[in-house]
N, C-alpha and C positions, 0 to 999 in steps of 0.2 A: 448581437452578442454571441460567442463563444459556447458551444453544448462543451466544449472538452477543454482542461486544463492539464497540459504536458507540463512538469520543471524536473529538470535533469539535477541528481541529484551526485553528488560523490560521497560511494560510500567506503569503507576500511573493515577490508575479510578479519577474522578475528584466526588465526591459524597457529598453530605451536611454534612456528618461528618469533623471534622478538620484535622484527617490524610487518607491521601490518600494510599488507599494500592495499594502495586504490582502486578499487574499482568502478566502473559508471553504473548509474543506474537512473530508471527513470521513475517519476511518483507521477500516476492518471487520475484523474478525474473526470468522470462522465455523468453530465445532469442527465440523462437516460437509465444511468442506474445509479439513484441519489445517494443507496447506504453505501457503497463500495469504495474502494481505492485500490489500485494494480500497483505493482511496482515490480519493472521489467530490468532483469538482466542481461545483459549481450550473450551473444552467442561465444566472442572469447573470454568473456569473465567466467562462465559456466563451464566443471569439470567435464559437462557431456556436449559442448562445443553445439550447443542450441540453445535458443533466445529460451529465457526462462521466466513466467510471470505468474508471483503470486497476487491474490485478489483474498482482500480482507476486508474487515468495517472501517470507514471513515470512525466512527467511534472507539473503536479498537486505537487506533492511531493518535485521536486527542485522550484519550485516556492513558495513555503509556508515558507521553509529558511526562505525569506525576507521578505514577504509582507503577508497578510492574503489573500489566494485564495479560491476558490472554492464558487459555488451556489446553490449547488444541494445535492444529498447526504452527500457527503464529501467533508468537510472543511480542511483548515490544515493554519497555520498562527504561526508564530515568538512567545517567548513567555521567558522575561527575557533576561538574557547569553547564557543559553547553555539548554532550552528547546526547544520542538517545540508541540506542541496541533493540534492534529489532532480530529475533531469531526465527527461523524458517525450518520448521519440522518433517521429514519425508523418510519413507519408508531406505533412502537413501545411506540416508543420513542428515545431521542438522549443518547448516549455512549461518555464522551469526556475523553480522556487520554491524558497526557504527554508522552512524549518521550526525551531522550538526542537530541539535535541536532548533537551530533557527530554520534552519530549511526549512523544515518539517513543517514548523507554526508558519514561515511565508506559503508554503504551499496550502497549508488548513485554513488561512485567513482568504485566501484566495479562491478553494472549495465553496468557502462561506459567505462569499461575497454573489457566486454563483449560486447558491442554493442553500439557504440557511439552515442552520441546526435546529430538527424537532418541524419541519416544513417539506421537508423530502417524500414523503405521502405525496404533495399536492403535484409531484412531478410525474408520478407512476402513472401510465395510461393502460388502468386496468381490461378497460373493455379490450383494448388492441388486445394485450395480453392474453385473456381469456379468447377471444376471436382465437388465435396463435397455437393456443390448446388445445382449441374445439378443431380445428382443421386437422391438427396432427390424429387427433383422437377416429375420426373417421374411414 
């Protein structure tokens, strides 16, 4: 079985023009590092013409479904039927796209099938870990 789930996702820049274009993007999961999820922009969708990838919580992500979460970097929040607006905070400036919310749930159902919710502990190999910090520490 699979440590990593790739699904390519399309998403829609939010920008003061009246049509929103698409852009690609992709939603990761990595049973290596259980609470996380990356979501990478190409290097032409990004104003500074390099791959761009934010890394958030898998929780953050089933939480924004319903309700508008997050306080910090990344935002994510309900948005309509079947959107969901995920916002990207940086000293830059903010990036806010659409996404279908079924995506989303196809790709979370599929995290979860990998590595169930409230079980992501039982993935982490602490001792490697700590091994990893004691070497550097030395």
């Amino acid at each position: 079985m699979s440590i990593v789930i790739e699904q390519p996702v399309e998403a829609r820049l939010v920008a003061a023009a009246p049509r929103m274009p698409s852009i690609p993007a992709t939603l990761h999961y990595d049973r290596r590092d259980p609470f996380a999820v990356r979501m990478t922009f190409p290097a032409p969708a990004t104003l500074e013409g390099v791959e761009v990838c934010w890394t958030f919580s898998r929780e953050l992500l089933a939480a924004g479904q319903k309700n508008a979460e997050g306080h910090g970097d990344v935002r994510v929040r309900p948005y309509g039927y079947d959107r969901t607006v995920l916002e990207f905070h940086a000293p830059e400036g903010t990036a806010v796209v659409h996404v279908r919310s079924s995506e989303i749930r196809r790709f979370l159902e599929a995290t979860s099938e990998l590595v169930a919710v409230g079980l992501e502990h039982l993935q982490l190999d602490l001792d490697h870990g700590l091994a990893e910090l004691m070497r550097d520490a030395c």
